[in-house]
Backbone and ligand atoms as CSV (ligand in chain L), in Angstrom:
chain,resi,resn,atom,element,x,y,z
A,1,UNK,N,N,58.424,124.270,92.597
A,1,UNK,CA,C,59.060,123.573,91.458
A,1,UNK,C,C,59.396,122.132,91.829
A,2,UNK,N,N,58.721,121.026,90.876
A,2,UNK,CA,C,59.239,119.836,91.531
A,2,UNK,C,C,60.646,119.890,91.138
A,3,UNK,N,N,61.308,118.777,92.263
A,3,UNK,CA,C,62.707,118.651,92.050
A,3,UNK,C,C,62.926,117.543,91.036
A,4,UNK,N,N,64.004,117.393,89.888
A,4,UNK,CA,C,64.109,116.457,89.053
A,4,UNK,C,C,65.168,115.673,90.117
A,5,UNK,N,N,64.528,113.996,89.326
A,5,UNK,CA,C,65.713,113.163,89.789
A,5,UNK,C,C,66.438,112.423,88.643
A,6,UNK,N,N,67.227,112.329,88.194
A,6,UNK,CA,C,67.616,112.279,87.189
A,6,UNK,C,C,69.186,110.716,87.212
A,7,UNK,N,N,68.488,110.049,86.147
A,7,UNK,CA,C,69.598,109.056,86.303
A,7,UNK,C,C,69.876,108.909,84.865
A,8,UNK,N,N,71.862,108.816,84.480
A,8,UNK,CA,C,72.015,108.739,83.054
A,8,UNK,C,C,72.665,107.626,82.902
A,9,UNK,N,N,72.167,107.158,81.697
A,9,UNK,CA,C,72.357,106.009,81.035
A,9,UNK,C,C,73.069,105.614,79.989
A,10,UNK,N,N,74.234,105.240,79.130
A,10,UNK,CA,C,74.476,105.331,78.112
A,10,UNK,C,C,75.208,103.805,77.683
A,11,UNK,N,N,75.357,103.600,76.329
A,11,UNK,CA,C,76.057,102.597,75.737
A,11,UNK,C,C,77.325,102.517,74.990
A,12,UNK,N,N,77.737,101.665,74.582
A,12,UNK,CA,C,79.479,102.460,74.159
A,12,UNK,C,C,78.864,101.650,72.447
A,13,UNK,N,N,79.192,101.951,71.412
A,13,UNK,CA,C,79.178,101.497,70.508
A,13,UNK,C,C,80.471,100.866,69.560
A,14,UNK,N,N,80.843,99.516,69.527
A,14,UNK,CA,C,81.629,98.991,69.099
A,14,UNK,C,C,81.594,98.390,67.917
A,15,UNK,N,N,82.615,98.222,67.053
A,15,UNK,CA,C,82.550,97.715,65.688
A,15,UNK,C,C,83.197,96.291,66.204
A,16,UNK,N,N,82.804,94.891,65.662
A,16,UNK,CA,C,82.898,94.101,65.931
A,16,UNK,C,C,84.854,93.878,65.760
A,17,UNK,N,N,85.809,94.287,65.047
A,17,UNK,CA,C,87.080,94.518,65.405
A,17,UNK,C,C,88.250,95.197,66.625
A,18,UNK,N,N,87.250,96.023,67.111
A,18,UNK,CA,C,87.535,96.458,68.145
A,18,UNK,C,C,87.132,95.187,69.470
A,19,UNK,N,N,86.185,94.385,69.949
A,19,UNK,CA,C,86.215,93.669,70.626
A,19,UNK,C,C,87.710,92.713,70.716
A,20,UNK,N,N,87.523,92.414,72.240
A,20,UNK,CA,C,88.394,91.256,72.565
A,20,UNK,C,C,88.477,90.138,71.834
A,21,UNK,N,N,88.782,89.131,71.956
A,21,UNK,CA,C,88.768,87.273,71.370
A,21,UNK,C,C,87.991,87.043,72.208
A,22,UNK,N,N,87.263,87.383,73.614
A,22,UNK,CA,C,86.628,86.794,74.468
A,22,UNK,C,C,85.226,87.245,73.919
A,23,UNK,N,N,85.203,88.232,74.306
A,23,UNK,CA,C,83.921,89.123,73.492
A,23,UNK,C,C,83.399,88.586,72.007
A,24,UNK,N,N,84.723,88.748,71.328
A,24,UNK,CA,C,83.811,87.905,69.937
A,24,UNK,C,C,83.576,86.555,69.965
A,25,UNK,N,N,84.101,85.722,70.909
A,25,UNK,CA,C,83.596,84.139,71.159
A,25,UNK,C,C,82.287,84.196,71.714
A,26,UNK,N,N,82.188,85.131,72.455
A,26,UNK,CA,C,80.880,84.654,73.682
A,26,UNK,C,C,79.695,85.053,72.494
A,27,UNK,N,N,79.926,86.078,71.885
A,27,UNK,CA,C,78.770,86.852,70.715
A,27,UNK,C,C,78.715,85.317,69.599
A,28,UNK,N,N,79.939,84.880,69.384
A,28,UNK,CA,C,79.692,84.118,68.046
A,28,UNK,C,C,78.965,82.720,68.822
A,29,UNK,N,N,79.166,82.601,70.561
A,29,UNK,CA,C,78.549,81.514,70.658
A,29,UNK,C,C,76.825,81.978,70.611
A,30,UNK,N,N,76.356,83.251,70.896
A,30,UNK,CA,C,75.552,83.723,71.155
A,30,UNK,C,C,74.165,83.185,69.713
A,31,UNK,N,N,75.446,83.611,69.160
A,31,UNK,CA,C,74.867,83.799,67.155
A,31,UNK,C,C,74.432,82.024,67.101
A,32,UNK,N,N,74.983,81.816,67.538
A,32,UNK,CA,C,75.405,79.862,67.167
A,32,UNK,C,C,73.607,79.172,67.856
A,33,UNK,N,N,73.627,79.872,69.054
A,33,UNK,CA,C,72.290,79.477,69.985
A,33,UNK,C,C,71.101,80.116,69.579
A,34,UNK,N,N,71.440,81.092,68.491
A,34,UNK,CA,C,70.314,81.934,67.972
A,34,UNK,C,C,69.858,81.060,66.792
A,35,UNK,N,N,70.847,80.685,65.827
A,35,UNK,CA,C,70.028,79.351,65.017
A,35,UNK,C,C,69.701,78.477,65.603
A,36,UNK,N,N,69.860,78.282,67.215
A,36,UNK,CA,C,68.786,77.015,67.168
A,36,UNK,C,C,67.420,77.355,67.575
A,37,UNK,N,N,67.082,78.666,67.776
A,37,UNK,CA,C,66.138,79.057,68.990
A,37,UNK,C,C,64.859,78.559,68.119
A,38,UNK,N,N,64.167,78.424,69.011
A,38,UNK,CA,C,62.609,78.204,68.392
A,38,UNK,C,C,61.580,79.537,68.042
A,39,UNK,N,N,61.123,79.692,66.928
A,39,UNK,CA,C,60.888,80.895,67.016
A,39,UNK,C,C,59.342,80.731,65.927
A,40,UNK,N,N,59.072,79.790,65.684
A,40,UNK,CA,C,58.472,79.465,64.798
A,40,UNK,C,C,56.982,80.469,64.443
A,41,UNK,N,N,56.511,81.439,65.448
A,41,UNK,CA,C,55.341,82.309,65.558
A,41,UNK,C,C,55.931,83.756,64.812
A,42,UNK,N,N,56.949,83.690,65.513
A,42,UNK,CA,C,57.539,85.515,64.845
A,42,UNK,C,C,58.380,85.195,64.367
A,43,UNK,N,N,59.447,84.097,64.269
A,43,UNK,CA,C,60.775,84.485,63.070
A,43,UNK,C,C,61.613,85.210,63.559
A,44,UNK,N,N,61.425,85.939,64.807
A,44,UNK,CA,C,62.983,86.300,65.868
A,44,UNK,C,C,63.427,85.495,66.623
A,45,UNK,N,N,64.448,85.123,65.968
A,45,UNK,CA,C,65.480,84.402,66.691
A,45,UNK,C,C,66.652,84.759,67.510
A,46,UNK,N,N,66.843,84.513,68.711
A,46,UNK,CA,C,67.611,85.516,69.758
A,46,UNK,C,C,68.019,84.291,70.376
A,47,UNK,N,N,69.714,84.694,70.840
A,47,UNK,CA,C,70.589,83.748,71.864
A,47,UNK,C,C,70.657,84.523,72.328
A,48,UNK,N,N,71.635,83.621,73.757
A,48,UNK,CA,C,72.294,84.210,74.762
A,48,UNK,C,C,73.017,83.499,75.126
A,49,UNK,N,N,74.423,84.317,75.397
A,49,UNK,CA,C,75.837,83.645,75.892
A,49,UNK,C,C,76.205,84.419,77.224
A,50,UNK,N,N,76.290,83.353,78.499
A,50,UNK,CA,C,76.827,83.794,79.753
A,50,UNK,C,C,78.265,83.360,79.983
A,51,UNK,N,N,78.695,84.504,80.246
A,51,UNK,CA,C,80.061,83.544,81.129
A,51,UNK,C,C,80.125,83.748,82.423
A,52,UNK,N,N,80.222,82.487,82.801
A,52,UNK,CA,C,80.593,82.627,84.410
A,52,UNK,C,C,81.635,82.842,84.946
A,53,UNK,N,N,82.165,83.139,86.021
A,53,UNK,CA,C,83.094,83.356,86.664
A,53,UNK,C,C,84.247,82.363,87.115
A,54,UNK,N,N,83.523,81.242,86.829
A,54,UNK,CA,C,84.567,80.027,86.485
A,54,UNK,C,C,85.046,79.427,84.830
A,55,UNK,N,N,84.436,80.514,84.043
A,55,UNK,CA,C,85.118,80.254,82.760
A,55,UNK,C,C,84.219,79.479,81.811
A,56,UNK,N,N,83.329,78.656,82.555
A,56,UNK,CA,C,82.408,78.038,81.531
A,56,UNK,C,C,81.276,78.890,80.925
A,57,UNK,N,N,80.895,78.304,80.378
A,57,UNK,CA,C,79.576,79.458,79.210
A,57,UNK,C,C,78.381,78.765,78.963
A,58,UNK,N,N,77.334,79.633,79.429
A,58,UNK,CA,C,76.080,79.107,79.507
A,58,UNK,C,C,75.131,79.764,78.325
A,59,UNK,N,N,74.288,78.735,77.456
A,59,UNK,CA,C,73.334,79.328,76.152
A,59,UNK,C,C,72.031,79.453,76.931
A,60,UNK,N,N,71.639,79.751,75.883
A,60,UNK,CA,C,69.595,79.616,76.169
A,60,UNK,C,C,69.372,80.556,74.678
A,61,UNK,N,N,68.173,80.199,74.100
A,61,UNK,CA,C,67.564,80.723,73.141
A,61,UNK,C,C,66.080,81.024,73.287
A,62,UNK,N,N,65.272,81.975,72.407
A,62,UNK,CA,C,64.201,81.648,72.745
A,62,UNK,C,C,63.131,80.689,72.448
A,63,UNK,N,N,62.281,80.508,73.251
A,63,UNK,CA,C,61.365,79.282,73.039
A,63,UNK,C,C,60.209,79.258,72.911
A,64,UNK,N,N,59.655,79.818,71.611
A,64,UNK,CA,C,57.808,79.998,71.750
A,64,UNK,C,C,57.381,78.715,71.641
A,65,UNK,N,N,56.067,78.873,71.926
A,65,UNK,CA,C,55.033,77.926,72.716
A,65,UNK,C,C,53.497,78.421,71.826
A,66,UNK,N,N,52.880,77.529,71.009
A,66,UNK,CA,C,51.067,77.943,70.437
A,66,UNK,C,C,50.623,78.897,71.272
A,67,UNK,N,N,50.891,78.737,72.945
A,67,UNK,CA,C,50.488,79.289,73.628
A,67,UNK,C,C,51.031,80.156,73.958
A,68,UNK,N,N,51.115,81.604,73.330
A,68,UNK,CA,C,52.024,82.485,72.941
A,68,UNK,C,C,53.108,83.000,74.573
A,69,UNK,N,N,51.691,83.307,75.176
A,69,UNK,CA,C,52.395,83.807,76.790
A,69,UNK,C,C,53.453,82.694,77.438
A,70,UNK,N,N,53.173,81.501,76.939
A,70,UNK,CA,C,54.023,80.228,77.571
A,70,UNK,C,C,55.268,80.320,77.147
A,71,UNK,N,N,55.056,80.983,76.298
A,71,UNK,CA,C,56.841,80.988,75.895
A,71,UNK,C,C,58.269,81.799,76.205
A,72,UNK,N,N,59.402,81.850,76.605
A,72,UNK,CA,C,60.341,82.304,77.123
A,72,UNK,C,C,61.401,83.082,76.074
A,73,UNK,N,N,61.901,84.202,76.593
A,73,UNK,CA,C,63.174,84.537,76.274
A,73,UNK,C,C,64.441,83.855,76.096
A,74,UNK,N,N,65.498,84.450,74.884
A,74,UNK,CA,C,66.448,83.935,75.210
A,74,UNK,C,C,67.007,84.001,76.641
A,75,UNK,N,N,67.455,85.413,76.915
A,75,UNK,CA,C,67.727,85.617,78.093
A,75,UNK,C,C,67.507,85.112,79.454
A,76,UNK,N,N,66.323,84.690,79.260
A,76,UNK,CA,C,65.522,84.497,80.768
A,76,UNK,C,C,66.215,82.634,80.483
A,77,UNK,N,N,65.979,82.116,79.479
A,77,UNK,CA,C,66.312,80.745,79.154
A,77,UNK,C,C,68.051,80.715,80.115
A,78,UNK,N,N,68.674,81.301,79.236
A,78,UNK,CA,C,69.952,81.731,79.937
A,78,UNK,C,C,70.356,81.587,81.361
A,79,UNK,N,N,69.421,82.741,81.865
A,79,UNK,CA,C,70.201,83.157,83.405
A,79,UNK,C,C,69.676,82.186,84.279
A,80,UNK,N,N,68.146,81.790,83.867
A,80,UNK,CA,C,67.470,80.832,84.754
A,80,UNK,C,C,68.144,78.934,84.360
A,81,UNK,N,N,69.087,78.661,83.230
A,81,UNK,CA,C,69.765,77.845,83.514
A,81,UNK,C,C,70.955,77.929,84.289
A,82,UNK,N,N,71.822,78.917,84.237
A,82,UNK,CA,C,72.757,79.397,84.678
A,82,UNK,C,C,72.418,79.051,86.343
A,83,UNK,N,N,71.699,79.968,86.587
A,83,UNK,CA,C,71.351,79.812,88.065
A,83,UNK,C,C,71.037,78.369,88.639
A,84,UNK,N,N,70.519,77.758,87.834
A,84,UNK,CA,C,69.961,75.875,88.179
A,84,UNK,C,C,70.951,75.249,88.378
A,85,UNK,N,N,71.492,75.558,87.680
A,85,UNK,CA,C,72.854,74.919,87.495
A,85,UNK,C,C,73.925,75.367,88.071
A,86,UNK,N,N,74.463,76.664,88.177
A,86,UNK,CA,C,75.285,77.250,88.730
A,86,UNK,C,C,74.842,77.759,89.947
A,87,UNK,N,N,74.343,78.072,90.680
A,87,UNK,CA,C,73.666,78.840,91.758
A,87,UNK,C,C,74.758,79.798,92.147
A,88,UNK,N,N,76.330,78.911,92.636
A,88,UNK,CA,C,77.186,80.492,93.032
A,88,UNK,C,C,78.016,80.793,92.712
A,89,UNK,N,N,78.002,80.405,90.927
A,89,UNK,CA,C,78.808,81.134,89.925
A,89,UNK,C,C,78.551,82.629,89.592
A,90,UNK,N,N,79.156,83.602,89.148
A,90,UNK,CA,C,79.167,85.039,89.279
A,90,UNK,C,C,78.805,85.295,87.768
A,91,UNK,N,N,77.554,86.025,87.217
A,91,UNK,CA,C,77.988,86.482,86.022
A,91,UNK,C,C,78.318,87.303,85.852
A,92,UNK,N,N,79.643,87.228,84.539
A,92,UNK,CA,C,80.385,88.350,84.252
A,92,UNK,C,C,80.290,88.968,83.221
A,93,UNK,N,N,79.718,88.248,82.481
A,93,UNK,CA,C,78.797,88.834,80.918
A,93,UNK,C,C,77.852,88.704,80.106
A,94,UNK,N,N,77.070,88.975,79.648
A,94,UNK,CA,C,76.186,88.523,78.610
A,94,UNK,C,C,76.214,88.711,77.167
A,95,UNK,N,N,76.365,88.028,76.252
A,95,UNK,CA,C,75.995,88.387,75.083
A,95,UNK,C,C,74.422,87.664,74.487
A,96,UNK,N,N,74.153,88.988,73.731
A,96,UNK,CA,C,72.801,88.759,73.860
A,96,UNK,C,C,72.926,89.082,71.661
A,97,UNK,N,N,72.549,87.716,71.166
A,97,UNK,CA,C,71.812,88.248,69.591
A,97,UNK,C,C,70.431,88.009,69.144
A,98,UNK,N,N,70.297,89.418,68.306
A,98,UNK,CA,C,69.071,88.912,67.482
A,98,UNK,C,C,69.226,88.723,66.366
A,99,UNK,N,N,68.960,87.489,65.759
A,99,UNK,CA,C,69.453,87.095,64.749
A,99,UNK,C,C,69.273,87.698,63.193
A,100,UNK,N,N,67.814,88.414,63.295
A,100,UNK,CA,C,67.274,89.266,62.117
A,100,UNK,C,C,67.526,90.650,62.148
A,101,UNK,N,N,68.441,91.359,63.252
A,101,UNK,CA,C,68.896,92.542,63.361
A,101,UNK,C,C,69.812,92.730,62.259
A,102,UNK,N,N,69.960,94.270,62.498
A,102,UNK,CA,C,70.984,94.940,61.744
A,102,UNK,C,C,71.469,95.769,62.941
A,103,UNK,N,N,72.178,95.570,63.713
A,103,UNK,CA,C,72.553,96.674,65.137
A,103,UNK,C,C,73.662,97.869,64.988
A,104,UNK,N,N,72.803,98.657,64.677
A,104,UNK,CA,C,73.429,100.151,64.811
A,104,UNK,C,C,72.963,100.954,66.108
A,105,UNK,N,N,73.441,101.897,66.218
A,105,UNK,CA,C,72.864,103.283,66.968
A,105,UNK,C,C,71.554,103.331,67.346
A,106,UNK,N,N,70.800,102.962,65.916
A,106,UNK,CA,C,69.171,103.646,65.646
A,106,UNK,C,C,68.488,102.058,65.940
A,107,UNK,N,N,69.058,100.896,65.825
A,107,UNK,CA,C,68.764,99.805,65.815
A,107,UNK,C,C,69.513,99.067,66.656
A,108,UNK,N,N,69.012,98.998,67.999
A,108,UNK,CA,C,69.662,98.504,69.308
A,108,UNK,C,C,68.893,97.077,69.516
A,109,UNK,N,N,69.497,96.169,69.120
A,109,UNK,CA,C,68.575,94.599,70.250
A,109,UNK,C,C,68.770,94.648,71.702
A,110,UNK,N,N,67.737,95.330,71.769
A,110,UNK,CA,C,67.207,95.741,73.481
A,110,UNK,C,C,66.842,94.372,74.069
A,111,UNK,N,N,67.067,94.180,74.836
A,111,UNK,CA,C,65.946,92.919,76.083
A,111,UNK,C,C,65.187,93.612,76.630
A,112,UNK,N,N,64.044,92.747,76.282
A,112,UNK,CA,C,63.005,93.162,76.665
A,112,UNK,C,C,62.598,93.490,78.312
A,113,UNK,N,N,61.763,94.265,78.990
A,113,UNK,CA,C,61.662,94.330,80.281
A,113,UNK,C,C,61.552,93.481,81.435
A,114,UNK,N,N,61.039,92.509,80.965
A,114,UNK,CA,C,60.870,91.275,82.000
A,114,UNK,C,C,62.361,90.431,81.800
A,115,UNK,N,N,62.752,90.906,80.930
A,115,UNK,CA,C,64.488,90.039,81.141
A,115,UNK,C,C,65.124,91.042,81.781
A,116,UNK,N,N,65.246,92.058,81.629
A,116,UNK,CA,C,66.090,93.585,82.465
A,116,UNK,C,C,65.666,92.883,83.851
A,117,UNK,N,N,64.579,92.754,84.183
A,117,UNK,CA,C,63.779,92.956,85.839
A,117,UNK,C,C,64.635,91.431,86.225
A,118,UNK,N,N,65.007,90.503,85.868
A,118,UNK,CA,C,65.237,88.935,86.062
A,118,UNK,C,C,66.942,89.624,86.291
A,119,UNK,N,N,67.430,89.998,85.066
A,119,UNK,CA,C,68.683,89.765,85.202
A,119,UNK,C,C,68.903,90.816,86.262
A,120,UNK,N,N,68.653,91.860,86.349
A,120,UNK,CA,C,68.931,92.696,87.052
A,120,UNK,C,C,69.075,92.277,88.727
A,121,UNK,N,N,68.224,91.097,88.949
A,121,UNK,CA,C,67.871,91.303,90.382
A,121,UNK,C,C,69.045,89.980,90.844
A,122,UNK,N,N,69.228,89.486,89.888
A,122,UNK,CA,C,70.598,88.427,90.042
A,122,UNK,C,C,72.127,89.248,89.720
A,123,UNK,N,N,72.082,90.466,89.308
A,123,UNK,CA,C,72.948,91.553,89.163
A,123,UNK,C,C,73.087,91.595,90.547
A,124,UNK,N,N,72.524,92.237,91.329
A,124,UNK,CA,C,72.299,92.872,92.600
A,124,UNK,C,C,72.649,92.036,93.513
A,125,UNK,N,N,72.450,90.744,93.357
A,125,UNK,CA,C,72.647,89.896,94.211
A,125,UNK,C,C,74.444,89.582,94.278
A,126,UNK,N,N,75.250,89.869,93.571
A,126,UNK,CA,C,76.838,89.498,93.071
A,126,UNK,C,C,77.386,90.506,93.270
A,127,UNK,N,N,78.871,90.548,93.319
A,127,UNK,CA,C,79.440,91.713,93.646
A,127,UNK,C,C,79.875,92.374,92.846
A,128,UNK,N,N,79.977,92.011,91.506
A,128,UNK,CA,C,80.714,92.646,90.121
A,128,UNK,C,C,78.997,92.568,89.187
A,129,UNK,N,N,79.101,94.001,88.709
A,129,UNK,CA,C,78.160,94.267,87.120
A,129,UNK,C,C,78.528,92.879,86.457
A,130,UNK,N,N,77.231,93.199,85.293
A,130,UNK,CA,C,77.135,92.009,84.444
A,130,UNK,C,C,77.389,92.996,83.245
A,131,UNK,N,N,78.421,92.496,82.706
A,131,UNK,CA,C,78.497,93.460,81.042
A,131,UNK,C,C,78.057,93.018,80.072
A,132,UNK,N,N,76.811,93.864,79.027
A,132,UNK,CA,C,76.071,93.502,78.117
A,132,UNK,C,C,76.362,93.946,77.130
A,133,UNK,N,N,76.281,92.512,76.319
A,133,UNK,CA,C,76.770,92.969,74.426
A,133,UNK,C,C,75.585,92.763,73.525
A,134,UNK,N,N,75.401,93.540,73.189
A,134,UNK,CA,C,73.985,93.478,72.370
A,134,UNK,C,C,74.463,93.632,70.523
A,135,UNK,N,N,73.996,92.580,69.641
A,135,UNK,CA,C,74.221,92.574,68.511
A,135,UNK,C,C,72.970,91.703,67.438
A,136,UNK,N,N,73.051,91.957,66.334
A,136,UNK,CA,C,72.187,91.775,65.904
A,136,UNK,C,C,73.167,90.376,64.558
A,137,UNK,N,N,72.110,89.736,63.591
A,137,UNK,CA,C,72.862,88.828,62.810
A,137,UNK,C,C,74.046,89.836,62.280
A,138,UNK,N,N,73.924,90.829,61.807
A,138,UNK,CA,C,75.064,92.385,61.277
A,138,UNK,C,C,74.878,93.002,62.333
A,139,UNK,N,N,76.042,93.690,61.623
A,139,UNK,CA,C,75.838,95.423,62.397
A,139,UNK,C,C,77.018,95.269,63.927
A,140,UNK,N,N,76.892,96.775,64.448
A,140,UNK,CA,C,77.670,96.974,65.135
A,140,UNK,C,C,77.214,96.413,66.766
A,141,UNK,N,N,77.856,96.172,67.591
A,141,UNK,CA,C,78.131,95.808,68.615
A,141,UNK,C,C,77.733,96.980,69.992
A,142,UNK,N,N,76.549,96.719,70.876
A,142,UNK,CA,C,76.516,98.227,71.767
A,142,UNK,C,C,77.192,97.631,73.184
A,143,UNK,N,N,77.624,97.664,73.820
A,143,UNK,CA,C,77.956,97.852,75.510
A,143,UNK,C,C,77.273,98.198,76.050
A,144,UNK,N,N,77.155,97.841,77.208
A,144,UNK,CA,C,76.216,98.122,78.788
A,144,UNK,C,C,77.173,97.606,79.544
A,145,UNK,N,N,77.582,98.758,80.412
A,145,UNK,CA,C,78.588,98.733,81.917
A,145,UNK,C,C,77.835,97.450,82.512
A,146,UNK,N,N,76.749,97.603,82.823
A,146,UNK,CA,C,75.838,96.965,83.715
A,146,UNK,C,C,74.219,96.666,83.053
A,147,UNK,N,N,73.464,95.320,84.144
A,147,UNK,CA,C,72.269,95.881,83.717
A,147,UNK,C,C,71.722,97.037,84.050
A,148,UNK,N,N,71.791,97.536,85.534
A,148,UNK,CA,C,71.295,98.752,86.568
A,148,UNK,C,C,71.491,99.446,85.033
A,149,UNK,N,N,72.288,99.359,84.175
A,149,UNK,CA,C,72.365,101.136,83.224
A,149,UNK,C,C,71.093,100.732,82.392
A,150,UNK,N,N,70.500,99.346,81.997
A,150,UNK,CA,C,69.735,99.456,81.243
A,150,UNK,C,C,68.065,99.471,81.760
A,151,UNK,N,N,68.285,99.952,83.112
A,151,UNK,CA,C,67.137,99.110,84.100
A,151,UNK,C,C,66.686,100.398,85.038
A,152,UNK,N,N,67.213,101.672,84.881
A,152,UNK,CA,C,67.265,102.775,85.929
A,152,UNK,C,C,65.895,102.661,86.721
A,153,UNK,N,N,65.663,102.905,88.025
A,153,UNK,CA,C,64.207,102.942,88.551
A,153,UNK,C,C,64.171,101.812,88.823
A,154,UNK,N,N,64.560,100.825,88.802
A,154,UNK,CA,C,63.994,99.405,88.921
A,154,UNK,C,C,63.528,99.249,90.015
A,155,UNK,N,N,62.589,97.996,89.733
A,155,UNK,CA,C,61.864,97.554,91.224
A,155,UNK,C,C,62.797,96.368,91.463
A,156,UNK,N,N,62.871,96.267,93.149
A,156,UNK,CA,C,63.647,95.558,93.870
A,156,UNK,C,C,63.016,95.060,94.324
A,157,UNK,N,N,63.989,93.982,95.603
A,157,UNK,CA,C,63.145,93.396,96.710
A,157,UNK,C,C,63.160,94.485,97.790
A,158,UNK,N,N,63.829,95.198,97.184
A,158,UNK,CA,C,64.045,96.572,98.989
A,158,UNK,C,C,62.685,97.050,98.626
A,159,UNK,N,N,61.960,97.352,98.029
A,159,UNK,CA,C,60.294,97.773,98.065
A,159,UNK,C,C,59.650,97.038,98.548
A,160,UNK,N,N,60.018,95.350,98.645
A,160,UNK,CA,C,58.910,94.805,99.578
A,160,UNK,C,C,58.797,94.954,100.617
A,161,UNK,N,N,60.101,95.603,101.069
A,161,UNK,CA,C,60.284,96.004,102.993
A,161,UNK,C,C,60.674,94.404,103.695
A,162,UNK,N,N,61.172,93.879,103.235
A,162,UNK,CA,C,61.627,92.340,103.870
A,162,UNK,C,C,63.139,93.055,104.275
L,1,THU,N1,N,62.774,87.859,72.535
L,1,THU,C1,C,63.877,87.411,73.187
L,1,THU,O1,O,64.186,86.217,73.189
L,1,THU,N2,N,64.637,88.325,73.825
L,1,THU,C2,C,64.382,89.654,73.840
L,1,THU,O2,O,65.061,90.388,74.535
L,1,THU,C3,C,63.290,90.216,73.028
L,1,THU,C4,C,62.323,89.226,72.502
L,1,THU,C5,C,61.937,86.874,71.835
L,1,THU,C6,C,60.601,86.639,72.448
L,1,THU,C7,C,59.820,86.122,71.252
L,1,THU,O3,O,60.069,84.729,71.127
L,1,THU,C8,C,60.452,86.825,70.074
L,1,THU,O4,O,61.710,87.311,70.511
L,1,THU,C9,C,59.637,87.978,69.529
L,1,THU,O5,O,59.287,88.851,70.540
């Protein structure tokens, strides 16, 4: 019998009243960077709001490009300014919108995998989780403890054997 390995994952689901004043700032700055994003191929428009560990707050939106593959995530826009700029500031949160969502239960604004694999590995690198708020233009509000909860299995640098 193979043996299962088993890792669980879950999200907390919040109604936007229940959040903090911090939480609904970082989301409404989130919303704010989502009208500017460039989106002009698909019409999804997605921010992202970091806070660092020194209190300041970092955007990024996404940025398509004719050249469809050339173009970036909000997210990745985000962490990879964050990091340029901040190198050994700590992140302590993300809020992440999609601007044409409706975010319920059944309708989660997920990040996509190549932003999980980015943020995740700058997760790993800090000593505190990164807590993720995922929301859509409506709708309810999901939680993530961490990325690791949204990322289980992930590939590391410990697989390269360095
Ligand atoms: N997009 C993001 O910015 N973040 C995500 O997590 C999912 C997808 C962008 C990429 C592209 O510009 C558009 O949304 C449609 O995929």
């Amino acid at each position: 019998m193979a043996k299962e390995i088993k890792r669980e994952v879950s999200l907390l689901l919040y109604t936007t009243s229940e959040l903090t004043t911090q939480v609904k700032d970082l989301i409404s700055q989130a919303k704010e960077a989502a009208q500017k994003a460039r989106a002009p191929y698909s019409g999804f428009q997605v921010g992202a709001a970091l806070l660092l560990s020194d209190g300041s707050i970092v955007l990024g939106n996404n940025q398509e490009n004719a050249a469809y593959p050339a173009g970036l995530c909000a997210e990745r826009v985000a962490f990879f300014s964050a990091k340029a700029n901040k190198p050994e500031a700590i992140i302590l949160k993300v809020a992440i919108v999609a601007l044409k969502m409706n975010a319920n239960e059944h309708n989660i604004p997920a990040p996509c995998g190549s932003c999980r694999q980015v943020m995740s590995e700058y997760e790993s690198e800090q000593p505190e989780p990164i807590e993720v708020y995922l929301t859509g233009g409506t709708g309810d509000v999901l939680m993530s403890s961490s990325i690791e909860n949204l990322l289980p299995f992930k590939f590391s640098s410990d697989q390269l054997g360095n």
